[in-house]
N, C-alpha and C positions, 0 to 999 in steps of 0.2 A: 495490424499494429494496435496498442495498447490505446484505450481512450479512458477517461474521465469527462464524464457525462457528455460523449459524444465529442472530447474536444482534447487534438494531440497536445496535452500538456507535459506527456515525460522525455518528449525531445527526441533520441537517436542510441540505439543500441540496449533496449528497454529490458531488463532482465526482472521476469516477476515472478516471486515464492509465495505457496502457501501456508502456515500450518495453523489444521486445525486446531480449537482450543480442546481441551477434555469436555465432554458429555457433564451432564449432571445428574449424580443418582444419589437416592435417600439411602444408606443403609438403615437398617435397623433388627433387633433382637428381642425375641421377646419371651419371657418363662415360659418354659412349657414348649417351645416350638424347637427345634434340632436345628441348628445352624443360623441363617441370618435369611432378611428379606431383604431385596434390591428393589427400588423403585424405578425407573427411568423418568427422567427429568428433561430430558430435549438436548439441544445444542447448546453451544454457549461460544455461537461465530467463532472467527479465526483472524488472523494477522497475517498481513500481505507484506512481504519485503520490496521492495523496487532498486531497482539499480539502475543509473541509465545516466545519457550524458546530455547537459544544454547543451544547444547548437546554438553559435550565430555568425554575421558577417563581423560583429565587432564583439569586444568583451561585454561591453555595455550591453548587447543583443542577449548574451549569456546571464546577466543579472535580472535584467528584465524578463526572463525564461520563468528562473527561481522567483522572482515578483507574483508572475499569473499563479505558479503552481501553489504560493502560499496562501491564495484569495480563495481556495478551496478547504481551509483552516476554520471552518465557518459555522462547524457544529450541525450543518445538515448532512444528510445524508444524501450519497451519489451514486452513478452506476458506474462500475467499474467492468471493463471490455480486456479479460488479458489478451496475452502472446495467440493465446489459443483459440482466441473468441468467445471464450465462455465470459458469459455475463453475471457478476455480481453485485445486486442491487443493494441497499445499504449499506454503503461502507461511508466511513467518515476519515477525512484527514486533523490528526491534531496537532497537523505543525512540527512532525519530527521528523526531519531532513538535517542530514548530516553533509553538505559540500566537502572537494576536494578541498584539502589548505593551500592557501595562493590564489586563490581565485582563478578565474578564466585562463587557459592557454593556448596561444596561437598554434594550428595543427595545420595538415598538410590542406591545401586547394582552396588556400589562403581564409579559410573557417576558422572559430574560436570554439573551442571545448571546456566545460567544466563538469566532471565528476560530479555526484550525488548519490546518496541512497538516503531511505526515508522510507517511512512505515502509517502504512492504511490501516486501519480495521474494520472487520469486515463484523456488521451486528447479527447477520442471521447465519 
């Protein structure tokens, strides 16, 4: 299961994407040389998609779900644990969760569900 620093905050049905960002390279040309030089320049991390749904006994449980998961908004950097268990160390949340419209809905074994997706980025 998906963690945030050790801690299940994406609830039940956790769908997680990556993509990386592009590389960074110098081109550059210069008189006299035939063609171009490429420099490499490193990574430049990537962006985690999440998909997944709050669980609770009440919708209230569902709000307060989305409550914890914004206290992660915080400007530091976390470890992030996907689907797969690979870990990614720096990543930061800036608060962009997108909920289901309507709020919470009562689902089946008398539990409340609400919808989200929201976006990690990942610094290295």
């Amino acid at each position: 299961m998906a963690t945030l620093d050790g801690q299940f905050v994406f609830g039940a049905a956790v769908k997680i994407g990556h993509t990386p960002r592009a590389n960074a390279h110098q081109i550059a040309e210069f008189f006299g040389v035939n063609g171009v030089l490429s420099s490499f320049g490193g990574g430049r991390g990537r962006v985690f998609e999440v998909e997944g749904l709050f669980v609770g006994e009440t919708a209230g449980d569902c709000v307060d779900a989305e409550a914890v998961m914004r206290t992660f908004a915080d400007g530091a950097p976390h470890v992030l644990v996907d689907n797969f268990g690979r870990v990614w160390p720096y990543v930061i949340f800036r608060g962009e969760i997108q909920n289901t419209p309507g709020g919470p809905k009562p689902g089946s074994g008398g539990y409340w569900y609400w919808g989200y997706k929201l976006i990690l980025e990942g610094l290295a």
